[in-house]
C-alpha positions in Angstrom: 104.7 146.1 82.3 104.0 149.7 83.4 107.2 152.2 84.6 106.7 155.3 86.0 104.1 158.2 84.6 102.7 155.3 83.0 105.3 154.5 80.7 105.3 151.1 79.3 108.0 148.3 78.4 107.8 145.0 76.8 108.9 141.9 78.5 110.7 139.4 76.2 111.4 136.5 78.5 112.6 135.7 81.8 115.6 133.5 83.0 118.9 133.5 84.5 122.2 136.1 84.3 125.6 135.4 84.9 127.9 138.4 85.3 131.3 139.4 87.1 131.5 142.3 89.7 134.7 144.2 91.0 135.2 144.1 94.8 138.2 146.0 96.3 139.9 144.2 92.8 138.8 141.1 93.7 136.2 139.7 91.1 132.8 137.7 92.0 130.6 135.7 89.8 127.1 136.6 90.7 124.2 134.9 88.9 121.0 136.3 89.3 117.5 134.0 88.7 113.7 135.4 87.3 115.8 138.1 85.5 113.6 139.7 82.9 114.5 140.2 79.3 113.4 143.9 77.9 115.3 144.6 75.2 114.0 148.1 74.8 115.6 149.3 77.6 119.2 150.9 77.2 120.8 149.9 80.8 120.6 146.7 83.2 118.9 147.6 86.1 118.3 145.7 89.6 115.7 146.5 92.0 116.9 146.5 95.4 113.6 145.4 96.2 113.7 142.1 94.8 117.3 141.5 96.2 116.0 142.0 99.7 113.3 139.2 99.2 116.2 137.2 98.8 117.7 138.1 102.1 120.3 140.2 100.8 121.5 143.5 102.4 122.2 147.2 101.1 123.9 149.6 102.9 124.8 153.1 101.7 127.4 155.6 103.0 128.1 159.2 101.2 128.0 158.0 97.6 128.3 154.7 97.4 126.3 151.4 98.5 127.8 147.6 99.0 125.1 144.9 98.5 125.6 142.4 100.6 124.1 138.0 100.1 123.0 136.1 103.2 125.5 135.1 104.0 127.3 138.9 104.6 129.6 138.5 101.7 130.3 141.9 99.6 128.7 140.7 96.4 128.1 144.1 94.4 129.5 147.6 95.4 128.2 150.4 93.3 128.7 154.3 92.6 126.2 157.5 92.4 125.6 158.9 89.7 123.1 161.5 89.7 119.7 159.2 90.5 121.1 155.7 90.1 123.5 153.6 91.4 125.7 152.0 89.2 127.5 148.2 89.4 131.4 148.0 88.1 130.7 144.9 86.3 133.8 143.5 84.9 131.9 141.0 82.3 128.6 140.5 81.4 129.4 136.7 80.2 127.7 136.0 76.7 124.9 133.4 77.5 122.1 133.5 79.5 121.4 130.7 81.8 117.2 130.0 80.8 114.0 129.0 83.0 
């Protein structure tokens, strides 16, 4: 697959992620689905354009944005910093749940 400026990353498989998020101290197990597996990369990153195809919401005041599932439940609330936005994830459980 092709990144920006033409950079390039290798795709190693695809399948399901289980993690935990922090809301307001509350935790939520979020699993996402189609998740792919590049293990060059140094960080997790979600694309707020595939979360929307799944009828989720994003909304975004001063620095920080709540991602919201369909049905309107805070699911993931994240932080700016600098360019990116990033999840307080609790636990990344140890398996991945495959297609």
């Amino acid at each position: 697959m092709t990144a920006k400026e033409g950079l390039t990353f290798n795709v190693a498989g695809k399948g399901s992620v289980k993690f935990q998020t922090n809301i307001n101290g509350e935790r939520r197990t979020i699993i996402f689905n189609n998740m792919l597996y590049t293990p060059g990369f140094r960080s997790n990153l979600i694309l707020l354009s595939k979360l929307s195809t799944k009828e989720a919401e994003a909304s975004f005041k001063e620095n920080k944005a709540v991602i919201r599932s369909e049905n309107r439940t805070d699911i993931i609330m994240t932080t700016q910093t600098k360019w990116l936005y990033v999840v307080d994830i609790n636990n990344i459980l140890p398996f991945a749940l495959t297609t």
